[in-house]
C-alpha positions in Angstrom: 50.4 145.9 144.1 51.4 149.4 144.6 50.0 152.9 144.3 48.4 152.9 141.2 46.2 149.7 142.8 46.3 151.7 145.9 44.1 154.3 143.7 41.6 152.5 142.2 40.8 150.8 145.8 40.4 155.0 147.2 38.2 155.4 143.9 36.0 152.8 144.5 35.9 153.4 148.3 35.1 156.9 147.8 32.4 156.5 144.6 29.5 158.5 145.4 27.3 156.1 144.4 28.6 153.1 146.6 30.0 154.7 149.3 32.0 151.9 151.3 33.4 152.3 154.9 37.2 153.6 154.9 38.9 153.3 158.2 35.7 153.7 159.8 36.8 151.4 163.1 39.6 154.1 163.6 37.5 157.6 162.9 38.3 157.3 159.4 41.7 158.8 159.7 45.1 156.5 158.8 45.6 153.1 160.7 49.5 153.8 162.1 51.8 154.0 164.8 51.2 157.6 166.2 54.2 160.2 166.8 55.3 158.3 169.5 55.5 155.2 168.2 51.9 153.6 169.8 49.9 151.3 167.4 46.5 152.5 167.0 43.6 150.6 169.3 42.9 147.3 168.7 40.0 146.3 166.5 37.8 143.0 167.3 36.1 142.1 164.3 32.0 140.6 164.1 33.5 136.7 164.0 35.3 137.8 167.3 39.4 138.2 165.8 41.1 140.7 167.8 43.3 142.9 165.1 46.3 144.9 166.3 48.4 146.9 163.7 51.8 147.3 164.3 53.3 148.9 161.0 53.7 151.7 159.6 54.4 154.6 161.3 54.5 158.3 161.0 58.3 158.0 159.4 57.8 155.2 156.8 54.5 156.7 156.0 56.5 160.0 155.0 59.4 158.1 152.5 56.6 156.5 150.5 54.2 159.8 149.6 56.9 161.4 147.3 57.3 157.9 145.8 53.4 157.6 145.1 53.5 160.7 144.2 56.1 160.0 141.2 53.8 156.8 140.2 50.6 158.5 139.7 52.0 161.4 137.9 53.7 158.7 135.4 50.5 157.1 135.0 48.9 160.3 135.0 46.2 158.7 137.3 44.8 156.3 134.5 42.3 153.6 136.5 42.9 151.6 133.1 46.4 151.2 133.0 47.7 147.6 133.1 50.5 147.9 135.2 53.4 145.6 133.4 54.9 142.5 136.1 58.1 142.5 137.2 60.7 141.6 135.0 61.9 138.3 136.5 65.7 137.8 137.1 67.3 134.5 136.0 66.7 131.1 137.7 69.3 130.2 140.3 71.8 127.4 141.3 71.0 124.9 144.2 73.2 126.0 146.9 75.0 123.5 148.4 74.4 121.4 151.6 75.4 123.5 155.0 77.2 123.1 158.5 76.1 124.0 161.9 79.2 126.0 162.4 78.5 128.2 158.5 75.0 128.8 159.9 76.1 130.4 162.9 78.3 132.8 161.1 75.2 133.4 158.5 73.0 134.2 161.3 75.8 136.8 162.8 76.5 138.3 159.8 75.7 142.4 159.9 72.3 143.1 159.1 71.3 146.0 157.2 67.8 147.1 157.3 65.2 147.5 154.1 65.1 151.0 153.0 62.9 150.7 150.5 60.1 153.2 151.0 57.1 150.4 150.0 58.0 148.2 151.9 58.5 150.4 155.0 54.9 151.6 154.5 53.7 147.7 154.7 50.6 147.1 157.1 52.0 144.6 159.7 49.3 142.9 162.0 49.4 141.1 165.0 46.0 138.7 165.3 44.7 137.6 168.1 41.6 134.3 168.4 40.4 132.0 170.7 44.0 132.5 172.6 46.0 131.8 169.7 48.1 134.7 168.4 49.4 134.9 165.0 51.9 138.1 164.0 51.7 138.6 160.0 54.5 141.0 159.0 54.0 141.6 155.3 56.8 143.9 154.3 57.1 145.8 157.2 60.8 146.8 159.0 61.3 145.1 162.4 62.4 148.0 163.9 59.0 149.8 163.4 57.4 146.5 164.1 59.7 146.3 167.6 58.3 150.0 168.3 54.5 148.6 168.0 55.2 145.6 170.3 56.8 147.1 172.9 54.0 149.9 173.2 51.8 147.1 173.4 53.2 145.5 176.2 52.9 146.2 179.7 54.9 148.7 181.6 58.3 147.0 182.9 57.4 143.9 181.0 60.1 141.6 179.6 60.8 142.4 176.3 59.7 138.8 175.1 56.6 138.5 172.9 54.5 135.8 172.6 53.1 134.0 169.3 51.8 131.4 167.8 53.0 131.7 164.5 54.9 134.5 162.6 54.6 134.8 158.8 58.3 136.2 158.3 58.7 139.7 156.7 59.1 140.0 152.7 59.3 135.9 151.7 62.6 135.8 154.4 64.5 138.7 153.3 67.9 139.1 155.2 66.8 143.1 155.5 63.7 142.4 156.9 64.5 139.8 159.8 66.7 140.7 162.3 68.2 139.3 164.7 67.2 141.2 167.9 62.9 140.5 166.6 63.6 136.8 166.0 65.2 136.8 169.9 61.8 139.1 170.7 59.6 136.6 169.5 58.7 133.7 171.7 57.0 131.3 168.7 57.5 128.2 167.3 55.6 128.2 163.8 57.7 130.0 161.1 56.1 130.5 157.7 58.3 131.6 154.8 55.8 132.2 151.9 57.5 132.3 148.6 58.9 130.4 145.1 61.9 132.7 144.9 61.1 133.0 141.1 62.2 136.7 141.3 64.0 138.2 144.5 65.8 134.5 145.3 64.3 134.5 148.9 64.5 132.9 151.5 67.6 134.7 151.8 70.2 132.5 154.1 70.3 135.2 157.0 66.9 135.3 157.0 66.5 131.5 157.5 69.7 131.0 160.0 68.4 134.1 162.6 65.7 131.8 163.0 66.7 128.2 163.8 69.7 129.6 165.4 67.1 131.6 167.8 63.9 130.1 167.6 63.4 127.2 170.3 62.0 124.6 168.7 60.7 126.0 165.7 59.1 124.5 162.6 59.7 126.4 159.4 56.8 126.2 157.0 58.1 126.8 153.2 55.2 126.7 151.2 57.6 125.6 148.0 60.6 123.6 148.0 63.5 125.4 146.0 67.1 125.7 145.5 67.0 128.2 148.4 64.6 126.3 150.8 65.6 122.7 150.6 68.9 123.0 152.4 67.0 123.0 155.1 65.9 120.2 154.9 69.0 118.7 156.3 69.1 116.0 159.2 72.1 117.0 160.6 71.4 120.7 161.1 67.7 120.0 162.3 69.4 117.3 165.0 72.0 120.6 166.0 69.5 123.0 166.0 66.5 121.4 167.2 64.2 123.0 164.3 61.7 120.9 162.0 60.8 121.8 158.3 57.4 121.1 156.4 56.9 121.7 152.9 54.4 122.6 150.4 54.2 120.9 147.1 53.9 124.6 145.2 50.4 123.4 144.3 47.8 123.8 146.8 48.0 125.8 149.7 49.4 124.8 153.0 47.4 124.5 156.1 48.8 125.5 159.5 46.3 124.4 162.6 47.1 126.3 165.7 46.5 123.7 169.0 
């Protein structure tokens, strides 16, 4: 997906003869962090899901336009253009097996955020039912996402935020995970959704910030791979006190939030 799906969606929102509801829940203008940094209201929906965005703001908003911008002109706006798949980059190794002390040093190693306009534009949502909380982070950058939680906490608050799941940012890449959000986040279901066909993620900082932060967590790796199944290791699960499930690459996996 990218901005020439991004158009056809505004076409068909906007046809004249099927008008559909854009934004309408937020006075039809863009769903973002304002100026300073506050997410937008939160929306309830009719089934009773309470929908905060936390991602994009103002900022990332601005690096993407010129970028959209260049991709329409180059499709010269064509509704009908098939838009090719990415090129896919060779398969990879199986890493071999890992210590407690290497993951340490993977989980300190400097982090480097994404810089990649798309992704900085990606709609992160935190998700609120029935008590349970689940924060999906799509793409987005955790320090934007770090801006939208602490303007959604309370004044003098400890900045410790509470979930019951979070779907890790871009499939567990090491620019999108850091280790200040992971130490933010008091949760204990970690999804990591990806076959690592093309980038190679979960990338090993990505991974490492997590059981070396996360108490008790449970990662959820809906494939097992050459980059997810080192994980799978009793001796760093005994160390860290973490647990792994895994999906078969098949079906889907199912996460029920007691």
């Amino acid at each position: 997906m990218g901005p020439l799906d991004g158009e056809r969606l505004t076409t068909r929102l906007a046809d004249p003869q099927r008008p559909l509801p854009w934004n309408a829940a937020f006075g039809r203008a863009a769903v973002r962090l304002d100026d300073a940094g506050a997410p937008p209201p939160a929306v309830e929906l009719s089934g009773g899901m309470r929908v905060q965005v936390l991602s994009a703001d103002a900022r990332q908003l601005a690096r993407m336009e010129p970028v959209w911008l260049d991709a329409c002109r180059d499709a010269c706006l064509d509704p009908q253009m098939e838009v090719e798949a990415p090129e896919e980059l060779p398969g990879f190794e199986r890493m071999g097996g890992l210590d407690p002390a290497e993951v340490e040093a993977i989980a300190a190693r400097e982090f480097r955020e994404d810089r990649a306009p798309a992704n900085g534009s990606s709609i992160g949502l935190a998700l609120e039912y029935r008590g349970k909380r689940a924060l999906l982070l799509a793409d987005a950058l955790p320090s934007v996402v770090m801006k939208g939680l602490r303007a959604m906490a309370p004044a003098g608050a400890a900045e410790r935020f509470a979930f019951d799941l979070v779907k890790v940012s871009h499939h567990g890449s090491r620019n999108n995970t850091s280790l200040p959000l992971v130490r933010a986040l008091d949760c204990r279901e970690w999804v990591f959704s990806t076959n690592g066909r093309i980038f190679k993620h979960p990338d090993d900082e990505a991974v490492a910030r997590v059981v070396t932060q996360a108490r008790d967590a449970r990662l959820w790796f809906n494939y097992r791979t050459a980059r997810t199944e080192p994980w799978d290791d009793d001796a760093l699960r005994a160390h860290f006190g973490y647990r792994t499930v895994y999906g078969d690459g098949t079906a889907p996996l199912s996460i029920e939030l007691l």
